[in-house]
Every structure is written in structure tokens, then in C-alpha cells.
C-alpha positions as CSV (number, residue, x, y, z in Angstrom):
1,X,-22.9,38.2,-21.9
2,X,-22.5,34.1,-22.2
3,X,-24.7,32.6,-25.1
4,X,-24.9,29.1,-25.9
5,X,-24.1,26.9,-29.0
6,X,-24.1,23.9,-30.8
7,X,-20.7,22.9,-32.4
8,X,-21.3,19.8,-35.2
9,X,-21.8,16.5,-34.7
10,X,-22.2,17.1,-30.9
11,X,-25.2,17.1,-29.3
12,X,-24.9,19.1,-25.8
13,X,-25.0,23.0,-26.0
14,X,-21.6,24.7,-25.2
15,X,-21.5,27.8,-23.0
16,X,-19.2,31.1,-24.1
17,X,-18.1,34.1,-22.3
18,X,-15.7,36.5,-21.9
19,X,-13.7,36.4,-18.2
20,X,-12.5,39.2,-16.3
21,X,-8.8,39.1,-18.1
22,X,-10.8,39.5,-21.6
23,X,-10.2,36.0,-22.8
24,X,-12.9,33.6,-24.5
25,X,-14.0,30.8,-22.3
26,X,-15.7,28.1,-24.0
27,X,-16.7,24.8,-22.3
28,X,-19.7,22.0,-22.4
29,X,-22.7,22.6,-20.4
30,X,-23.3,18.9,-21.3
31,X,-26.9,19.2,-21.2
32,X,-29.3,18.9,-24.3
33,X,-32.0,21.3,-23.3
34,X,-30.7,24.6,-23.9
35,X,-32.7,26.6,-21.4
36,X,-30.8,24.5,-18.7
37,X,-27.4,25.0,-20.8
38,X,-28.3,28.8,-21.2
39,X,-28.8,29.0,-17.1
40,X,-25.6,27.0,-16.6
41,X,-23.4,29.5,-19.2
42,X,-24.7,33.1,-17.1
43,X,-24.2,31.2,-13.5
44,X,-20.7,30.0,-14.8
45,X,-19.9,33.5,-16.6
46,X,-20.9,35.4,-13.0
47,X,-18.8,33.4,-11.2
48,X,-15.8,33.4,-13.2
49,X,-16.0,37.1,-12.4
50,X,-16.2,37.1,-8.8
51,X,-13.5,34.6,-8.9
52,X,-11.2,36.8,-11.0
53,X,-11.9,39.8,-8.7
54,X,-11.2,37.5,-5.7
55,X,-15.0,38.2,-4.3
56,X,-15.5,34.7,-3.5
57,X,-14.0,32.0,-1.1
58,X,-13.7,28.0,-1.3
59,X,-17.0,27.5,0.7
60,X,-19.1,30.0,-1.3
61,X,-17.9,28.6,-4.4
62,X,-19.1,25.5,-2.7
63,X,-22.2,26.8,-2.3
64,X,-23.0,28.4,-5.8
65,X,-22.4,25.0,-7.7
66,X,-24.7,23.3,-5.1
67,X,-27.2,26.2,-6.0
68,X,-26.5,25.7,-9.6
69,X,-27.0,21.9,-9.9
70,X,-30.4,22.3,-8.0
71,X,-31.9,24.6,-10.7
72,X,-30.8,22.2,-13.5
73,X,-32.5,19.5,-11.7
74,X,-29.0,17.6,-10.6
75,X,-28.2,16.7,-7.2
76,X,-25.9,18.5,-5.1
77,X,-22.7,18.0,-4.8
78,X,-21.9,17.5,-1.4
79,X,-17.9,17.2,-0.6
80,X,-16.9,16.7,3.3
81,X,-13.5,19.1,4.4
82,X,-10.9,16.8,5.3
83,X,-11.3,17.6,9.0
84,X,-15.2,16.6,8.8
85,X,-14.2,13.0,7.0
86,X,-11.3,12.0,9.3
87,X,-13.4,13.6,12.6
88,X,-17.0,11.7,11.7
89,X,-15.2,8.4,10.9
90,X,-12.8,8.1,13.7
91,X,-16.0,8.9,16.2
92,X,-17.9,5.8,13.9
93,X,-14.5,3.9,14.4
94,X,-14.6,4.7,18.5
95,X,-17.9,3.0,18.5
96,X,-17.2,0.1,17.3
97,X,-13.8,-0.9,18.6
98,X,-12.1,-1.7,21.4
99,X,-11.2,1.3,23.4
100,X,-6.9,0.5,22.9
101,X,-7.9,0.8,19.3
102,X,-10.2,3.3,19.1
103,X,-7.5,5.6,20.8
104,X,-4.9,5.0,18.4
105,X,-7.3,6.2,15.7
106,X,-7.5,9.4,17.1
107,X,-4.3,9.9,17.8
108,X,-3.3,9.1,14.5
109,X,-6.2,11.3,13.0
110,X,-5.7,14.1,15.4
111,X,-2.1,14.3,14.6
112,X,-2.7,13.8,11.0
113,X,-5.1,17.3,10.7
114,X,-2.5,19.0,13.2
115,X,-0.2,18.7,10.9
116,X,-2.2,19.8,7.5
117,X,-3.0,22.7,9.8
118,X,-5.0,25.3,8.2
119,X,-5.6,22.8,4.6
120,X,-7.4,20.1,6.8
121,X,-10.4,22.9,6.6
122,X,-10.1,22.1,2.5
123,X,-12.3,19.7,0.6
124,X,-11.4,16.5,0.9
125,X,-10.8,16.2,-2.9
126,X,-8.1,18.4,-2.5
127,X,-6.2,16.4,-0.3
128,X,-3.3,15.2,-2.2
129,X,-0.4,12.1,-1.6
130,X,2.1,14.9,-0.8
131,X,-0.1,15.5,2.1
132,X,0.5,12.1,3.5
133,X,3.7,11.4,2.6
134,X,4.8,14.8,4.2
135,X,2.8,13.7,7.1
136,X,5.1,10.4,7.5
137,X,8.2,12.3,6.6
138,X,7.5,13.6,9.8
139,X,7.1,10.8,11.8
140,X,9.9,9.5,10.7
141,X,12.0,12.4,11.7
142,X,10.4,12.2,15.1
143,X,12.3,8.7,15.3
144,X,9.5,6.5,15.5
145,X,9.3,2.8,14.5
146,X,8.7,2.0,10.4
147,X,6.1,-0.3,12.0
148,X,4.6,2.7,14.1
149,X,4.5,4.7,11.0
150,X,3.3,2.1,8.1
151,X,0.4,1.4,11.1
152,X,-0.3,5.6,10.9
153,X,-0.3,5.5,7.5
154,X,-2.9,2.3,6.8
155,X,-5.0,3.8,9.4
156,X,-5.3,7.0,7.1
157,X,-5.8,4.8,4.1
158,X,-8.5,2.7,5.5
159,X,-10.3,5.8,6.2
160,X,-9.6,7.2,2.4
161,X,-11.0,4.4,0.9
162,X,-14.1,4.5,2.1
163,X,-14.7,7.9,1.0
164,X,-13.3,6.1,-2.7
165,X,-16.2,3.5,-2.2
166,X,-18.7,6.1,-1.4
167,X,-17.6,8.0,-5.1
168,X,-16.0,11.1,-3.3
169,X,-13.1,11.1,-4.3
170,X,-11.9,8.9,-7.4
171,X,-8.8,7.8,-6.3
172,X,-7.4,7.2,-2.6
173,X,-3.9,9.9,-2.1
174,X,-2.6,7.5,0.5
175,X,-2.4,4.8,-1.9
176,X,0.4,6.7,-3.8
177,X,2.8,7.2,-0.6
178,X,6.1,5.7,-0.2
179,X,6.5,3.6,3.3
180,X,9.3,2.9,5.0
181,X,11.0,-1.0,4.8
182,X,9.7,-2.4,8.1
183,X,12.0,-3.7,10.3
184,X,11.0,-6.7,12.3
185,X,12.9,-7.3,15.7
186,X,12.3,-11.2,16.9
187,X,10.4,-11.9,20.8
188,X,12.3,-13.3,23.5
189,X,10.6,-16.0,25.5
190,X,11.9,-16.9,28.9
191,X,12.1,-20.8,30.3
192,X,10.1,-22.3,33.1
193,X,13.5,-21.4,35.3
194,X,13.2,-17.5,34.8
195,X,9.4,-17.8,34.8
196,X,9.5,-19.5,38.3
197,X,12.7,-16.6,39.3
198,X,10.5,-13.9,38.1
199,X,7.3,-15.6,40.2
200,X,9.6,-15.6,43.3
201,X,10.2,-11.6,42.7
202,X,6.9,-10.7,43.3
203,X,5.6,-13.3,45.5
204,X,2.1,-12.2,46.6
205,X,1.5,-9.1,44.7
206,X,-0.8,-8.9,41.8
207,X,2.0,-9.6,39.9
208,X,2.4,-12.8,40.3
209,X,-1.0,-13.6,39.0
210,X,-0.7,-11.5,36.0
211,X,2.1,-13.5,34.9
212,X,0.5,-16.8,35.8
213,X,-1.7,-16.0,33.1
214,X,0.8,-14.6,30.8
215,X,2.3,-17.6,31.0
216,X,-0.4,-20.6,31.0
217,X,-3.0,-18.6,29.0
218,X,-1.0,-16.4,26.8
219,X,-3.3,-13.6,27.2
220,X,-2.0,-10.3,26.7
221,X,-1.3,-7.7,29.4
222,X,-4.8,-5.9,29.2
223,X,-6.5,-9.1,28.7
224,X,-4.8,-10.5,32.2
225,X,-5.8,-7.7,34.0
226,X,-9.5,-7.5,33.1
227,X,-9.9,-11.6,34.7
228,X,-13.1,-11.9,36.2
229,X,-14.0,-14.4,39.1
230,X,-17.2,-14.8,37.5
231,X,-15.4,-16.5,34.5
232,X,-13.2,-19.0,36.3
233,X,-14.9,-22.6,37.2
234,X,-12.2,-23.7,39.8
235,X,-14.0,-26.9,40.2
236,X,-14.0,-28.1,36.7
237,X,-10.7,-26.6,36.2
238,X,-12.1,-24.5,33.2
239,X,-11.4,-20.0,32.6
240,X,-13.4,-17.4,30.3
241,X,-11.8,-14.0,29.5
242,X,-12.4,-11.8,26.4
243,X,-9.7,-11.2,24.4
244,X,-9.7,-7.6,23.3
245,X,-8.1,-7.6,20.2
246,X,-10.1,-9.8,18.3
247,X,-13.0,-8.7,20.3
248,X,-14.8,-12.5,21.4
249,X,-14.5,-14.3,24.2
250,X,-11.8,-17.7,24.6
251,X,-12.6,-20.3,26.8
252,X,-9.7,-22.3,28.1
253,X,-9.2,-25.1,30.5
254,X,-6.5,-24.6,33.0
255,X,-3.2,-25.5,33.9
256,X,-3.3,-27.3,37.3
257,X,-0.5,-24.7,38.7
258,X,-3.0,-21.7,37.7
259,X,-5.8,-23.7,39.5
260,X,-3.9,-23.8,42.4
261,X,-2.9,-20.6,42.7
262,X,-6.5,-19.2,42.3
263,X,-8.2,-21.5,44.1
264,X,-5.7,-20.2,46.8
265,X,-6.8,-16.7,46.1
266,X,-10.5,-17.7,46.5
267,X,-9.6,-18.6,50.2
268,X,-7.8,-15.5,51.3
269,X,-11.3,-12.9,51.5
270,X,-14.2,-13.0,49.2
271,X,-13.4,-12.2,46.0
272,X,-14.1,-8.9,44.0
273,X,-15.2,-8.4,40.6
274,X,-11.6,-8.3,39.1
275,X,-8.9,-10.9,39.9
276,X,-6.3,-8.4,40.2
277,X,-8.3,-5.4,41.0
278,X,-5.7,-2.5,41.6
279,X,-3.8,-4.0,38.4
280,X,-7.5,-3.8,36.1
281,X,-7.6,0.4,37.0
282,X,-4.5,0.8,35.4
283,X,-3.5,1.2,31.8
284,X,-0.8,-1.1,30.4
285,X,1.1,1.3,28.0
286,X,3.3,4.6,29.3
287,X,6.5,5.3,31.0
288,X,4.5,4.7,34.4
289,X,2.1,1.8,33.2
290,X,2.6,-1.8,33.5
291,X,4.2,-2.7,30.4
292,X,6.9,-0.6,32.6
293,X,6.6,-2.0,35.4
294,X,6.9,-5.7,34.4
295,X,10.5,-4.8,33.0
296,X,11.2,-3.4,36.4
297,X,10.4,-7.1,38.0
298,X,12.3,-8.6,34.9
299,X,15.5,-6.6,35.9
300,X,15.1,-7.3,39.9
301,X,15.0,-10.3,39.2
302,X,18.1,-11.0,37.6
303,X,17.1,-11.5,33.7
304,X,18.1,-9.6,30.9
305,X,15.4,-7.5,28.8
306,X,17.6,-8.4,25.8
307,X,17.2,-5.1,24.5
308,X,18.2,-4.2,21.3
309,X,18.2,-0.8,18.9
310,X,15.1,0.1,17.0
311,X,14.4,1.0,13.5
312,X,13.4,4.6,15.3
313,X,14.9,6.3,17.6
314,X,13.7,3.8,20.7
315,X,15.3,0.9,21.9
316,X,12.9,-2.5,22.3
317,X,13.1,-4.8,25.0
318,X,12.3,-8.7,23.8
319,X,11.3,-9.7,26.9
320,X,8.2,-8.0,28.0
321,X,5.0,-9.1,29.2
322,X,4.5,-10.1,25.6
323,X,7.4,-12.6,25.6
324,X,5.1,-14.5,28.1
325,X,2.4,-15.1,25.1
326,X,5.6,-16.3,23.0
327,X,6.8,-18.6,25.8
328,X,3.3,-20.3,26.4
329,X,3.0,-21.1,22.5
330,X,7.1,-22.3,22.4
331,X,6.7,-24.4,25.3
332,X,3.8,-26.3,23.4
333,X,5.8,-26.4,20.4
334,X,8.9,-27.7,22.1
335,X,6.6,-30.3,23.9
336,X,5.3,-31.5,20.5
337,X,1.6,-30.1,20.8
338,X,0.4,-29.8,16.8
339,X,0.7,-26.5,15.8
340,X,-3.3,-26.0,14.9
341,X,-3.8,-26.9,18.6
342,X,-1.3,-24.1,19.6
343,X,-3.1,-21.6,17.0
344,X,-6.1,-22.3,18.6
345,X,-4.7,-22.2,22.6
346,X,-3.0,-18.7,21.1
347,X,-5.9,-17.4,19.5
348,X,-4.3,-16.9,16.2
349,X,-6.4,-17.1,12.8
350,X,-2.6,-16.8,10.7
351,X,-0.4,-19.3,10.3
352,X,2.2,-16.8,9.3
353,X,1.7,-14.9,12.4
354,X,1.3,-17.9,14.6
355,X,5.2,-19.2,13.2
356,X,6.5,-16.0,14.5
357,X,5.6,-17.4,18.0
358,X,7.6,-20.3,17.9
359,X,10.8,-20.3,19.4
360,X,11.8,-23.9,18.9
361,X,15.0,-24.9,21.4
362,X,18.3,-26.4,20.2
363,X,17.7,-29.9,21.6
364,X,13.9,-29.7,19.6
365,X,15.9,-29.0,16.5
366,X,18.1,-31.6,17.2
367,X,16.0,-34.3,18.1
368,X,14.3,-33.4,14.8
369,X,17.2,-33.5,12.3
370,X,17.9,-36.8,14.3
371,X,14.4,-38.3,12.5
372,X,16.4,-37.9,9.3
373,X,16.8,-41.6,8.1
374,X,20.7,-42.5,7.6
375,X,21.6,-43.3,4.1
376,X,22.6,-46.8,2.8
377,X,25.7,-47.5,3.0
């Protein structure tokens, strides 16, 4: 039967009992009251002994030290499965992000507890870096991007350390995982030329207003295709349109060409909610989504996607819709515009990030290096 003891110069009482095998166990109850000690040594004795006879299961043991630190007057220790922390704090993350976003959450976490499988029903202290690092093992044998995975991987470790900062669990598994070197591939841009060839291509379609804005807005894909009438002062020559990555709305004045071409719009029928309405019910990702179908105008009409190989097992095309957002800001850069003005055209908080849009041409370069004062002679 456990007892409890004092060893010397300590003062908690230390618990003692014999398991099922017939060895000694002794351990601290940490407590100085020894009826508390005394109840914590006969709970911990009896369930060393189910243990041993394999009576009880993760979630009853669970149970029983929840039970046990309520009759000692502590509170409960209540530890989340893996599945419960990664389900309740994608569905927070849904809530409060933009719906692009708040799918590739989900995908990541759904993937993420398919492939723990059974363990994802664990505790989430048990979750270990093995776990993770197996899980990005296997992304990377599925051939996708190191940026794709290092993305999967910070997703899971923003929703790890939360559960550190809330104390339950000490230290965050993903933390300890080996990423892959990413691999960065430089954007195209394409010149007024190929921009006016590529308006010619789909003259009158949706298209070509989509890429209107690409162009003299640099608004992304989904942005373009969310436009509202509502937004867009043709008098003044001024446009609103919420950018959905940073989540806030930009307000732009336009270029005279864009005017035009709206203003022309207007005139045909009255307008509907959406600029492009056929293009706003669409998504832009997916073999059979925009993103697609842009490259599809790019090849008709007569341009190269300058495509190149991956760090996975897919090619990437520099010239998407995307190189349109990198043309707008190159164009101003080539033209002289200061770059804060650009970052703020662009929308961009980084100058790091904002450099990566900057394609500057030959003759810029040139024209630079020409500044240079000529040494005496």
C-alpha cells in the first residue's frame, strides 16, 4: 500500500509504492500537507496498476489526473489533441482572413492531420519535430516548390506557438525542423509593345479590362476581378478597390487610357455591380482558372511565358498575370518615379520586397552609369 515520507532537508512529502513488476517507486508529491500527499501517493499507486495491466487508455489517464488535481485543490490540466488545436484555430483563422488565405490554412492543416493519421487524436504535447519534419519530407517528395513547403511549414508553426504562448506546450516542435533552401525564380514584366499585342488578342472581352488594370493599377488577379462601378469616379478620374491581401482599401487616381476605356464601358448598357462580371464568379488559381487562362492569351498572342524549371517538380511561367504588377512598378522606375512613390502606387510596406519589382532596362542602367563624373585627367 503507498505511504508517504519526508526525506531530510526537504520539505514536500514523497510518495512510495510498489508497481505491478514489484519494483519500488518513489517520487515527490510536492505538496506540504500530507493528507493531500497521502491522496496523491494511493491515486498514483492505483494507477500505476491499471497501467501495468494495460486497463487504462490515453484519455482515461487524461481523465484520472484531471480528477486527481481537483481533490488536491489544483486546477485541471486541460491538454487539446492535436486534431482539436489545429481544427479550432484554422476555423478562428477562417474568420478573420481573407477567404484565398483562409483556404490555404486548411489545406495545409487538413493535410497535415491526414498525414499523422491515427497520432493527430494524441495530446498535443506529444506531438514531436519528427512529426513535422516527416510531414515536409513528404511534400517534398510530392515535388512541390521549397517555397510551397517552407509556406506549409510556418503556417504549422504559427499555429504551434500560440499554444507555446498559452503554456501548453513548453516548447514549439516546428521550431526544430529542417526547411528546405528556397529557391527564388525572378518575374518577367512585358513592355508597353506586348502589353498593347496582348490588348489586341482579346479585344472586347473581359480580358482586356482585366489587364488594363493589371497593368495601370498593378492590382493582382483577384483584386481586378472584384472592380466595382461603385468605386470608380470617371469624372474626376479617380478608382477604389480593396486589395485582398493586405485586407484595406487603395485609392488610386487613373491613368487617362484606363479612363477611357471605362468610361467607354459605362456607355455600352448600364452597368452591373462588377466591372467584369462573368470574370468576378470565377476563381483565379487551377488548371481551368484564370491564372490559366491568361497564359493562353499570352501564347495567342505571340509572347513567350519565359518558363523555366522549378525547384519542385513544376515548371513556372514568369510572365503571368502577375508580371503585369511587376511591369506597372518597372515602368515607373524606368520613368524615374521615386521609389517611395512606387511603394506606395504598389501597395508595398517592404523595401526589400518592393526591389524585387524593379526590373530596370539596359538604357536606365546606362543612362545611370553615364551620371558617373569623368575623372581628371
Amino acid at each position: 500500500m503507498a505511504s508517504v515520507f519526508k526525506r531530510p532537508r526537504s520539505k514536500f512529502w514523497h510518495a512510495g509504492w510498489r508497481g505491478v513488476d514489484g519494483k519500488f517507486q518513489l517520487r515527490s508529491t510536492k505538496q506540504i500537507d500530507r493528507t493531500k500527499a497521502l491522496t496523491i501517493a494511493m491515486e498514483w499507486e492505483r494507477v500505476d496498476k491499471k497501467i501495468g495491466k494495460g486497463e487504462l487508455v490515453e484519455n482515461q489517464i487524461r481523465q484520472v489526473i484531471n480528477d486527481l488535481l481537483e481533490k488536491v485543490g489544483e486546477s485541471t490540466c486541460d491538454v487539446p489533441t492535436i486534431r482539436q488545436w489545429f481544427t479550432d484555430w484554422q476555423a478562428e483563422k477562417e474568420a478573420s482572413r481573407s477567404e484565398k488565405t483562409a483556404e490555404r490554412y486548411k489545406s495545409v492543416v487538413d493535410e497535415f492531420l491526414a498525414h499523422l493519421g491515427n497520432r493527430a487524436d494524441k495530446l498535443l504535447t506529444v506531438l514531436m519535430p519528427r512529426d513535422i519534419q516527416g510531414y515536409v519530407a513528404k511534400r517534398q517528395k510530392e515535388g512541390l516548390s521549397s517555397t510551397t513547403v517552407n509556406l506549409d511549414a510556418k503556417i504549422l508553426r504559427t499555429a504551434l506557438n500560440r499554444a507555446r504562448r498559452q503554456g501548453i506546450i513548453q516548447t514549439n516542435p516546428a521550431e526544430a525542423v529542417d526547411l528546405p533552401e528556397k529557391r527564388s525564380v525572378e518575374r518577367g514584366t512585358f513592355t508597353p509593345a506586348e502589353i498593347k499585342m496582348l490588348l489586341d488578342e482579346c479585344k472586347g472581352t473581359e480580358w482586356e479590362t482585366l489587364i488594363l488594370f493589371g497593368y495601370y493599377t498593378s492590382a493582382r488577379l483577384g483584386d481586378s476581378t472584384k472592380m466595382l462601378w461603385d468605386k470608380m469616379n470617371l469624372t474626376d478620374g479617380t478608382m477604389e478597390f480593396f486589395e485582398g491581401k493586405n485586407q484595406k482599401w487603395i485609392i488610386l487616381p487613373m491613368h487617362p487610357e484606363l479612363q477611357r476605356h471605362l468610361l467607354k464601358l459605362a456607355g455600352i448598357d448600364k452597368p452591373q455591380k462588377h466591372i467584369t462580371p462573368k470574370m468576378a464568379q470565377l476563381g483565379p488559381g487551377g488548371r481551368h482558372g484564370l491564372s490559366e487562362g491568361f497564359k493562353r492569351i499570352v501564347v495567342k498572342a505571340g509572347l513567350s511565358l519565359q518558363t523555366v524549371e522549378g525547384s519542385g517538380i513544376r515548371n513556372i511561367s514568369k510572365r503571368t498575370f502577375h508580371a503585369l504588377r511587376h511591369s506597372f512598378t518597372s515602368a515607373l522606375a524606368n520613368a524615374g518615379v521615386a521609389p517611395e512613390l512606387r511603394m506606395k502606387l504598389t501597395g508595398h510596406k517592404s523595401a526589400a520586397v518592393h526591389k524585387g519589382y524593379t526590373h530596370l532596362e539596359l538604357e536606365t542602367l546606362r543612362k545611370a552609369i553615364g551620371k558617373l563624373p569623368s575623372l581628371p585627367e
